[in-house]
C-alpha positions, 0 to 999 in steps of 0.5 A: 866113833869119835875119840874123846879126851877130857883134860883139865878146865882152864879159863882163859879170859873173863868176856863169856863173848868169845870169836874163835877166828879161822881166816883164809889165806892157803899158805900151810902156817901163817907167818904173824908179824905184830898185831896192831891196831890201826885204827878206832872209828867212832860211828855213831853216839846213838844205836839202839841198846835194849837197856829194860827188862826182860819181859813177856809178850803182854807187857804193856807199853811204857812209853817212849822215855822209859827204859826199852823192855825186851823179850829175848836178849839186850842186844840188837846193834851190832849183831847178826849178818851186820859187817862185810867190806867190798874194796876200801870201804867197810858196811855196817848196818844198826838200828838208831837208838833210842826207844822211840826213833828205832830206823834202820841204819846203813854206814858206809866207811872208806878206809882210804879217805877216813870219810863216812856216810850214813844212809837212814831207812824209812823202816824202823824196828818193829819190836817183838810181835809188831809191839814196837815197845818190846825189843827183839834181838831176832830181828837183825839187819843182815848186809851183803854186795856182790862184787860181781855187780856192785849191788848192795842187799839188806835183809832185816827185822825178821822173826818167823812173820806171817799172816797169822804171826803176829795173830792180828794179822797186823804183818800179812802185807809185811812179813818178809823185809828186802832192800837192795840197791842199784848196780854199783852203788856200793862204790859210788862216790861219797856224795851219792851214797844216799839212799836215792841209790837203793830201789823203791818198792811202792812210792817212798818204801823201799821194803820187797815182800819176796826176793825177785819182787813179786809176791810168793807167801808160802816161800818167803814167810815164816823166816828167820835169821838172815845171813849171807855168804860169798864163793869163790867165783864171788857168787851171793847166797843167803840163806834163812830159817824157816818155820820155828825152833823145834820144826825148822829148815834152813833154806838158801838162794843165790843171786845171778848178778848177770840178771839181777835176780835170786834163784828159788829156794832149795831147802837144805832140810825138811820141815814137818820131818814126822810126816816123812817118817821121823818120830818128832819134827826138828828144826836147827841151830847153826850156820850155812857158811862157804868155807875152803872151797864148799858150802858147808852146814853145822848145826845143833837139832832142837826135837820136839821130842820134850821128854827126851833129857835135852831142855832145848838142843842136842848134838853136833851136826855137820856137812858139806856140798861137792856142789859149788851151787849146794843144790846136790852132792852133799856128804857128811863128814865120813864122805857119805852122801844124802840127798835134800832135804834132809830127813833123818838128821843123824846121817850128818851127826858127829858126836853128842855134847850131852854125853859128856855130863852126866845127868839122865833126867827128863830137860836137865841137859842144857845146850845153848849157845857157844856153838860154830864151826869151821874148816881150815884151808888144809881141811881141819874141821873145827866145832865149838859147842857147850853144854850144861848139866842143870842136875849137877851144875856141870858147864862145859865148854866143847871142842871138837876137831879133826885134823885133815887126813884124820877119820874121826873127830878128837873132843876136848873140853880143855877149852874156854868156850867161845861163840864164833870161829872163822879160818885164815889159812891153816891158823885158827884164832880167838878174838873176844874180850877181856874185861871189855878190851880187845884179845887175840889168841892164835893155834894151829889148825887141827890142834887145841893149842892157843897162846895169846898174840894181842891184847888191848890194855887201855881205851875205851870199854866194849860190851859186845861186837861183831866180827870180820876179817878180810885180806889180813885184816881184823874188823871189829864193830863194837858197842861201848859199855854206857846206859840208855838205850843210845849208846855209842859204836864203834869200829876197830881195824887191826892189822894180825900181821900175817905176811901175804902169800908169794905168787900162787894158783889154785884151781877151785872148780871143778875139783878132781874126779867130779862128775858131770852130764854133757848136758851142764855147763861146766864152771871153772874157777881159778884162785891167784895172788902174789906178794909182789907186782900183780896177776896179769891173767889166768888161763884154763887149760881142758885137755891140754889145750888153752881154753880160755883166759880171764884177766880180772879177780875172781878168775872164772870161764865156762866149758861144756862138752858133748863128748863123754869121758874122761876129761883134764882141767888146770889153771895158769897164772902169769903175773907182772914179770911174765912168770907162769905157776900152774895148778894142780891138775884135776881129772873129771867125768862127763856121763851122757845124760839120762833124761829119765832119772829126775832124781836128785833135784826139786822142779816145778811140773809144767803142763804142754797144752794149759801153760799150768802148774802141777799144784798141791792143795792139801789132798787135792791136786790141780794145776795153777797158773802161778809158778811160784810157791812151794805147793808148786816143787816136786820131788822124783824119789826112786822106788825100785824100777820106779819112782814116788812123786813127792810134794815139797809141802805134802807127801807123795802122789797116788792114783785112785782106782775107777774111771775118774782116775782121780790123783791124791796128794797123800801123808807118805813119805818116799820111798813107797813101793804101793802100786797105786803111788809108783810112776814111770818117768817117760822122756818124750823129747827135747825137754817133753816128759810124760807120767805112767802110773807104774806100766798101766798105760794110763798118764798124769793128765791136766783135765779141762777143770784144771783138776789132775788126773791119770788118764787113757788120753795121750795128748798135749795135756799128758805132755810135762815139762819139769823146770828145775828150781836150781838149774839156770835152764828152767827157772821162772821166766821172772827169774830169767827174762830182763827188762832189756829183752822180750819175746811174744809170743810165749808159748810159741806156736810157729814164730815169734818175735824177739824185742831187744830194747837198747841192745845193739850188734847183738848176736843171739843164740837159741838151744834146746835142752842138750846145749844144741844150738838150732837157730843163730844171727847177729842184728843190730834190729830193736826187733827180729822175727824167728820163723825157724821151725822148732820141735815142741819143747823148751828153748833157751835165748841167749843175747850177748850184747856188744858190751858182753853182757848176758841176757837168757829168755826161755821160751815154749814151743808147743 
């Protein structure tokens, strides 16, 4: 139950745009000296401002001179995903202003030497449904670098596009935007900021339709609102909206630096959620963030239940992953687990916002907008969210916390609504403006008491902006109050003054009492800093014996055991003096793996004999020579002693009766218990499975057609192997293999031939799937034969160069 009070409304400033900031540091309060602003950093006179009216999606086209029209909201620079800092330097991306220059903008500011440079994009806004005279406040310009590789990433002017969105097809050769640059790029020198640094997808267009370069339609249209996010061992995930408001999924990626691609997707809900037994589909409004050590989701659902009293959205939802992937162990806020996608939606809710007016009439409740949420570093829980009653005329402003330790949730509307929440230790603050000037409020993580700290009294007036915070430090990007639709930006840097944190260590993965399976690769992360001198190393420690150390931010190193048990992890820090801290101790659990329980991941099914993709066509099920696509991603559902097979796109496979043992891909939702939709899951070996059909003695079978069958035959075209989408083991060979090394042939039959092309004293390690390794040597040869015998199965090469550079290669052996 969530404990609700209901004090007195005051408002406290008068900007309806109000950032509820909550920063990191891990110290229990924050020690706030003054808060100054540093400095104010004009970035351009001109980004685009819609400055017309609001429209709808026939208006005709007015011209470049007249004012810009707009079909949703004014605001288009600064907003979304549009502000990061990778060392001194701090990112901004925008549009050009005005109406009829529209570019894509990239700055690139360095704090140290007050110098800026400013890269201008060949894309230019592509306004609401390719009508480039309507602005879309959806299409934002989201920015990201990796700290691990230096690379810069851009996703931007994107609205749910499709080949048949917008209807005349003019975007099916554009529906997914993507730039990214070389490696270390973000820190080049000012002189080669340019945007020769960012790669070219055809001659003189630098826009990637997918990811990882090569086409995949179903995966990469109909997208929305993109945002990336670090960890703490400084690994990239973005994550975007597909499908539309009221059938909606978020789904995420993440970039593996080390052979600069991005992982499959893994969708954190369903969508078309009816068809797996809902009563109405949703979608979702919130955010996917890595806060306090997890990554985490809050989020408002929009059903398209529209008879219900809720005009738009409802509820507050919220949940977060064990994980540090996010592909499993996601729980809600009781601590309950579910797995992904989610379904039902109510197993991560935490309260109704709408119970709290009072109107019951059909779409009078009105909640949109003024909704975030974070976590603190002690773990209080913090969402924010408003709702209006449109009977009555009834708006109030929701807070919703819950203090660490706390089982249930406190909700005050004793608060004056704000549209974003960050954390920086145990301190939550408010940042916003006041009539047009920059505030700063301040209260304690787990408590709804916030007094003012900073208020700007003279300067320039702001209409709205964006913010960032990073080592102490506000980063304000904002947009002066002016007409025309070229108006000013600017950036503000203020110190909060808070004091930094003394000599500390923290040990953020694994985390106490996580299980593991002797078959993973155990990350390890460790969080260090000081207030004077500098971390010299951090060592981790298994078992009470040194295992590793690493002497560079983010302090990270992998274990792996073949030895089930119980097992002890810790971290040590020594500092500039010598001085040693050590963290917590942490306890985890290695099980021995259960190869038959595919439960718990989303994996595309391969076949032995044809190399082809279990592959779901509407009812029909065939195998495909393309890996890529959602149609392409199963799901193991357990169903009693067996197990559904479910199709990311479809539904659950059955098995029809007579001797053509067709297989059908059926509207059912998992879990079924019908005779003819249950499998067997049979581990053959060495990554090999084979498919029952209940315990009938007849197997899901590749057919000479390419059709699918379950069939009496057991052979090579019986025999699967599941490759996971989340796991770095199996996914795609586009994914893992590098243009530095090549193996031919793939699939093997007897040898094969590794080409490594520039890599010297190279040493190589081939595993099978338990982590055994079968076969090793170090060459300085461009090219080495492998005349090892090898089991059929899956293979993983590793390379590791002279440099301690990484490459893996899978490869099949039939």
């Amino acid at each position: 139950m969530i404990k609700t009070t209901i004090k007195k409304y005051f408002k406290f400033c008068n900007e309806k745009l109000i950032l509820t900031l909550f920063l990191f540091l891990g110290f229990n309060s924050s020690i706030n000296a003054q808060v100054i602003l540093e400095k104010e950093v004009k970035i351009s006179d001109t980004a685009l401002f819609f400055d017309g009216s609001k429209v709808n999606g026939s208006a005709t086209n007015t011209g470049e001179n007249a004012p810009y029209d707009y079909f949703f909201g004014k605001i288009i620079t600064p907003h979304g995903d549009c502000l990061k800092t990778y060392k001194e330097f701090v990112f901004m991306t925008w549009y050009r202003g005005g109406k009829e220059d529209r570019h894509v903008m990239l700055t690139r500011y360095n704090t140290k030497t007050g110098t800026q440079k400013t890269i201008e994009f060949p894309h230019r806004h592509s306004g609401y449904q390719n009508k480039w005279w309507i602005g879309e406040s959806h299409n934002t310009i989201a920015v990201a670098i990796s700290p691990i590789d230096g690379t810069i990433h851009l996703l931007y002017d994107m609205h749910s596009y499709s080949r048949t969105r917008p209807s005349d097809g003019s975007l099916s050769n554009d529906y997914f935007r993507y730039s990214y640059s070389q490696k270390n790029a973000a820190s080049v020198a000012d002189e080669d900021f340019t945007l020769d640094q960012f790669v070219k997808d055809n001659e003189g267009d630098y826009k990637h339709i997918s990811l990882n370069g090569q086409e995949d339609y179903s995966s990469f249209s109909a997208l929305t609102y993109p945002q990336f996010f670090l960890n703490d061992s400084g690994d990239l995930f973005m994550y975007m909206r597909e499908g539309g408001n009221n059938n909606g999924a978020y789904k995420f990626s993440k970039y593996t630096a080390n052979s600069s691609s991005w992982s499959s997707f893994t969708h954190f809900n369903v969508l078309n959620a009816k068809s797996k037994g809902e009563a109405y589909n949703w979608g979702l409004y919130g955010n996917m963030k890595y806060v306090n050590g997890k990554i985490r989701v809050g989020f408002q659902r929009r059903s398209s239940n529209n008879n219900d009293k809720y005009q738009y959205q409802n509820g507050v939802y919220y949940a977060y992953s064990d994980n540090q992937s996010g592909a499993d162990s996601w729980k809600n806020y009781k601590g309950e687990s579910f797995s992904l996608p989610l379904i039902d939606a109510d197993k991560a809710k935490v309260t109704e916002p709408g119970d709290l007016v009072s109107t019951t009439a059909a779409n009078k409740v009105y909640i949109v907008g003024g909704f975030d949420w974070t976590v603190t570093d002690q773990g209080n829980v913090h969402i924010i969210s408003k709702v209006k009653d449109n009977e009555n005329n009834v708006t109030k402003n929701v807070h919703t916390y819950k203090k660490a330790g706390d089982a249930d949730f406190t909700t005050t509307t004793d608060f004056a609504g704000a549209e974003s929440i960050y954390t920086f230790g145990n301190d939550i603050y408010i940042i916003g403006l006041n009539n047009g000037r920059v505030f700063v409020e301040k209260a304690e993580g787990g408590t709804n008491n916030f007094t003012r700290i900073y208020q700007a009294t003279n300067g320039r007036i702001f209409n709205h902006g964006r913010v960032h915070i990073a080592d102490g430090k506000l980063y304000y990007y904002l947009m002066e109050k002016k007409t025309g639709n070229a108006q000013p930006i600017y950036l503000q840097i203020i110190d909060l003054g808070i004091l930094p944190k003394p000599f500390n260590v923290s040990l953020a993965a694994p985390y106490d009492n996580q299980v593991f399976n002797t078959t993973e690769t155990i990350q390890l992360r460790a969080n260090s800093s000081t207030n004077s001198g500098t971390i010299s190393k951090v060592e981790f420690w298994v078992d009470g014996q040194l295992y590793s150390e690493d002497t560079t931010s983010p302090y990270t190193g992998e274990w792996s055991t073949q030895a089930p048990g119980t097992h002890t992890v810790k971290a040590i820090a020594y500092n500039d003096k010598n001085e040693s801290l050590s963290s917590t101790e942490v306890t985890i659990t290695v099980n021995n793996k259960d190869f038959s329980d595919l439960s718990g991941d989303i994996y595309r099914i391969k076949n032995v004999a044809t190399g082809r993709y279990l592959d779901s066509e509407e009812s029909a099920v065939i195998t495909s020579e393309v890996a890529t696509g959602e149609d392409k991603e199963w799901e193991f559902v357990k169903s009693g002693d067996f197990y559904n097979i479910d199709s990311s796109v479809k539904g659950i496979l059955r098995f029809a009766g007579g001797s053509a043992g067709t297989i059908i891909n059926t509207g059912f939702a998992p879990p079924r218990v019908d005779v003819d939709k249950i499998w067997t899951v049979i581990y053959e070996g060495n990554g090999v499975y084979t498919f029952e059909t209940k315990n009938s003695g007849r197997y899901l079978y590749n057919e000479e057609d390419n059709t699918v069958s379950h069939s009496l035959n057991k052979d090579d075209r019986s025999k699967w192997i599941v490759e996971s989408t989340t796991a770095i083991l199996s996914v795609n060979d586009n994914q893992l293999n590098l243009q530095s090394i090549q193996v031919y042939p793939n699939p093997v039959k007897d040898q094969f031939t590794i080409s490594l092309k520039g890599i010297t004293n190279a040493k190589i390690f081939i595993s099978d799937m338990l982590g055994k390794i079968v076969y090793k040597t170090v060459t300085n040869k461009e090219n080495v034969l492998v005349t090892e015998k090898l089991n059929s199965g899956i293979y993983i090469i590793r390379v590791i160069s002279d440099h301690n550079k990484v490459y893996n290669h899978k490869i099949i052996v039939k």
